[in-house]
C-alpha positions in Angstrom: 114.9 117.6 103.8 111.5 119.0 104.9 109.4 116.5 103.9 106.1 118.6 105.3 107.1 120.6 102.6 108.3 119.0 100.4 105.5 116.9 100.0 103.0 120.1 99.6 104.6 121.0 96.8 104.8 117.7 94.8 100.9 118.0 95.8 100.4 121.7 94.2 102.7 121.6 92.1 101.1 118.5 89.9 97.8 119.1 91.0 97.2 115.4 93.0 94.5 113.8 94.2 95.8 112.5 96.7 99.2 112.9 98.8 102.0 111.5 97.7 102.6 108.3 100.2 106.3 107.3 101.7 107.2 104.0 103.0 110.1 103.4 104.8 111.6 99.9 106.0 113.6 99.5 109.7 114.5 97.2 111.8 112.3 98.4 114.7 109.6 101.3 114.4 109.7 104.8 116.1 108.8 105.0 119.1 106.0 106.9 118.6 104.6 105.7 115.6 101.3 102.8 116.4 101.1 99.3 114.8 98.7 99.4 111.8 96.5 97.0 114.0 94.2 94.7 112.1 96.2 93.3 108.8 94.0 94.2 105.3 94.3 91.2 102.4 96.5 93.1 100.0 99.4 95.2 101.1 99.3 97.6 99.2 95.9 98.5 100.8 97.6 99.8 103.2 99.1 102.6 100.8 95.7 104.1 100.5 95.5 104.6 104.2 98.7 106.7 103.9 97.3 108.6 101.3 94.4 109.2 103.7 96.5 110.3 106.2 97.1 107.7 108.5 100.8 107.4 110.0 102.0 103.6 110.9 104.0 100.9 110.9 103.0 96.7 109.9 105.5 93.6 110.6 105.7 90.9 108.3 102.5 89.1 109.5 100.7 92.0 108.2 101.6 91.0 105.0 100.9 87.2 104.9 97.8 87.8 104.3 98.9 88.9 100.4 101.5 86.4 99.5 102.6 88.4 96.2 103.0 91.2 98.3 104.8 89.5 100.7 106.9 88.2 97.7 107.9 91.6 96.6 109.3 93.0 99.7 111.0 90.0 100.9 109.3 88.8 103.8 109.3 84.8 104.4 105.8 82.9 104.3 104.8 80.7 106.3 104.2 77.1 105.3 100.8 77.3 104.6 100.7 81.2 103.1 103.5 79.6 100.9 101.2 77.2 99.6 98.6 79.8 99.1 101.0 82.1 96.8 101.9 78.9 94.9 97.8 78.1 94.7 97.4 81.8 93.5 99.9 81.6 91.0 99.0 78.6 89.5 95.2 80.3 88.9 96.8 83.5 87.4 98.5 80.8 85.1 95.8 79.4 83.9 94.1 82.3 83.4 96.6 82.8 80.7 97.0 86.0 83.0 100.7 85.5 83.6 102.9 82.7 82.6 105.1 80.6 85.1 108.5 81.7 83.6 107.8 85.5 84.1 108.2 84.7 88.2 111.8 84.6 88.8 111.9 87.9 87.2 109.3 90.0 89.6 111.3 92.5 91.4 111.8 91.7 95.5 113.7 93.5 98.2 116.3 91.0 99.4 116.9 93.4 103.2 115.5 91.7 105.7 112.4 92.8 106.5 112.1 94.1 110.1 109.4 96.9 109.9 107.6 98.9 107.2 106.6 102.9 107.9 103.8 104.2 106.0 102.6 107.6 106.2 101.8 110.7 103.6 105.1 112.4 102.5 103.7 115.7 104.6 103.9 114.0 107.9 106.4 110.8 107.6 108.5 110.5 110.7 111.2 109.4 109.4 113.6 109.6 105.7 111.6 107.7 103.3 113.1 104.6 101.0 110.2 105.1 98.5 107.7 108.0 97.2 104.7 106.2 95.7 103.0 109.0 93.6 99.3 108.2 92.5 98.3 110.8 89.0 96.6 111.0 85.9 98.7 110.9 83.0 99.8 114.5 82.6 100.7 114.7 86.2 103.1 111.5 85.9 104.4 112.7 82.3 105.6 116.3 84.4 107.2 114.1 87.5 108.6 111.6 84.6 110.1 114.8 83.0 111.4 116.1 86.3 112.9 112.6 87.3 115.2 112.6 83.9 116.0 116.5 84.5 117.6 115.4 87.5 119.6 113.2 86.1 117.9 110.0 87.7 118.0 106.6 86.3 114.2 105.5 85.6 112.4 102.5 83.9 111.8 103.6 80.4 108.7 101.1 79.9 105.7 100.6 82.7 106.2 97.7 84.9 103.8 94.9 84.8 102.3 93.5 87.3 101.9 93.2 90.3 101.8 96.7 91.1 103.9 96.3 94.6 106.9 95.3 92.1 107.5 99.3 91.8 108.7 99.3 95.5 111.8 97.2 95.0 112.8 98.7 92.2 112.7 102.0 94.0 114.5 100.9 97.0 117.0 97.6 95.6 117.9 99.4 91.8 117.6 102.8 92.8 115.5 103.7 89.8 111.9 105.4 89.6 110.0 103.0 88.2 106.5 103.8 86.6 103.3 101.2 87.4 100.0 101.4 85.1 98.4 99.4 88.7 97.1 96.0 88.1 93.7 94.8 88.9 94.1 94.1 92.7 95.6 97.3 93.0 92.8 99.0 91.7 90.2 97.2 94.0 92.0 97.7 97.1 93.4 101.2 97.1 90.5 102.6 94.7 92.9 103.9 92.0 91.0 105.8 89.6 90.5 104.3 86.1 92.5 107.0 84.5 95.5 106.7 87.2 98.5 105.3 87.7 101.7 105.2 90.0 105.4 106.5 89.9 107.6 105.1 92.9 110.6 107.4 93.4 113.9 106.7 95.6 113.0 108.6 98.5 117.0 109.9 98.6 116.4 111.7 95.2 113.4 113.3 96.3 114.8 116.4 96.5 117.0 116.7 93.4 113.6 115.9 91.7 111.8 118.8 93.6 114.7 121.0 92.8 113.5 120.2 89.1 110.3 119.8 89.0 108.9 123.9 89.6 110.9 124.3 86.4 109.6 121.6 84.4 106.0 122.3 85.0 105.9 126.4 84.2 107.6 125.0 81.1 105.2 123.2 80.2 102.8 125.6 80.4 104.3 128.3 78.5 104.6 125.3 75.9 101.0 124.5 75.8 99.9 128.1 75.3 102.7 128.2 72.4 101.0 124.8 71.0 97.6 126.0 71.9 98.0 129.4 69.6 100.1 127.9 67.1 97.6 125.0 66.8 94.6 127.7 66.3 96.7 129.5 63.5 97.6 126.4 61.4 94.2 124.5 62.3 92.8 122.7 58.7 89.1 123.3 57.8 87.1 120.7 58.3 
């Protein structure tokens, strides 16, 4: 697939932001792709600079700095990071922010985790595992629409926190899996208070593409049909 492309259009054809951002995991990165260098303190921080533009690869100590994170795509703590997660989680707890059974059941990747690529869909050097699509909601209601045209199995209800959850799901259950962000989300990547995310299986990107041109003009005709029929049959006030 031409992901240059393909990527522009998911961009025009929604009307995004920002690009649409892929992340790919390897065992070893391309040659010609540079280490993300200095390690941020949420992972998916690094998603933003992808949507910036910014083409590069992290190892699993550029995650320990986020233990959830680190918890979501699989990659071993150390000892004392370990104790950190457990530390964190205990807070959220008694926040009343999550509770301690809901744990177990936060989506992880279970590969081992060797390398992660990150890079906006227009440039990615290599086949992507996951699309993470930042939108409003009419943007993510078209690409939801397109998803279930082409036939894809998707999450039916938003996933809860933490937001990184959406990235196993992609890549372990093969499912596109819809995230309203959660609050450490929104500081570090800057998510707009009326945006949210879509994470796609990067190997259905294309069927979805294939759909979505389609989707969106008929929506359009459809809103002009509501938008007359609505001024015909409008009530007095």
């Amino acid at each position: 697939m031409n992901f240059k492309r393909g990527g522009a259009q998911l961009r025009n054809l929604l009307g995004l932001r920002v690009d649409p951002v892929a992340v790919a995991f390897r065992t070893e990165p391309p040659a010609d792709v540079p280490h993300v260098g200095t390690p941020v303190p949420a992972g998916c921080e690094y998603w933003r600079f992808a949507a910036e533009g910014q083409v590069f690869f992290t190892r699993a100590a550029d995650h320990h700095n986020c233990p959830i994170g680190a918890h979501t795509h699989g990659i071993d703590l150390p000892a004392e990071t370990a104790r950190e997660l457990e530390g964190l989680i205990g807070t959220m707890a008694q926040l009343q922010y999550i509770r301690m059974e809901e744990i177990p059941t936060i989506p992880q990747r279970h590969q081992p985790f060797g390398v992660a690529i990150y890079a906006p869909l227009t440039a990615t050097p290599v086949d992507p595992d996951v699309v993470i699509v930042q939108g409003n909601p009419k943007q993510v209601m078209l690409l939801t629409e397109a998803v279930h045209a082409a036939g894809l199995h998707y999450d039916t209800a938003a996933q809860l926190r933490p937001t990184c959850a959406i990235v196993p799901t992609a890549t372990e259950a093969g499912r596109a899996s819809l995230s309203l962000g959660c609050i450490g989300n929104r500081v570090y990547t800057g998510l707009a208070d009326n945006e949210l995310y879509i994470a796609i299986p990067g190997a259905r990107l294309n069927a979805i593409l294939e759909k979505l041109e389609a989707i969106v003009a008929a929506n359009r005709t459809l809103e002009e049909f509501h938008q007359q029929r609505k001024g015909q049959t409008a009530s007095p006030r």
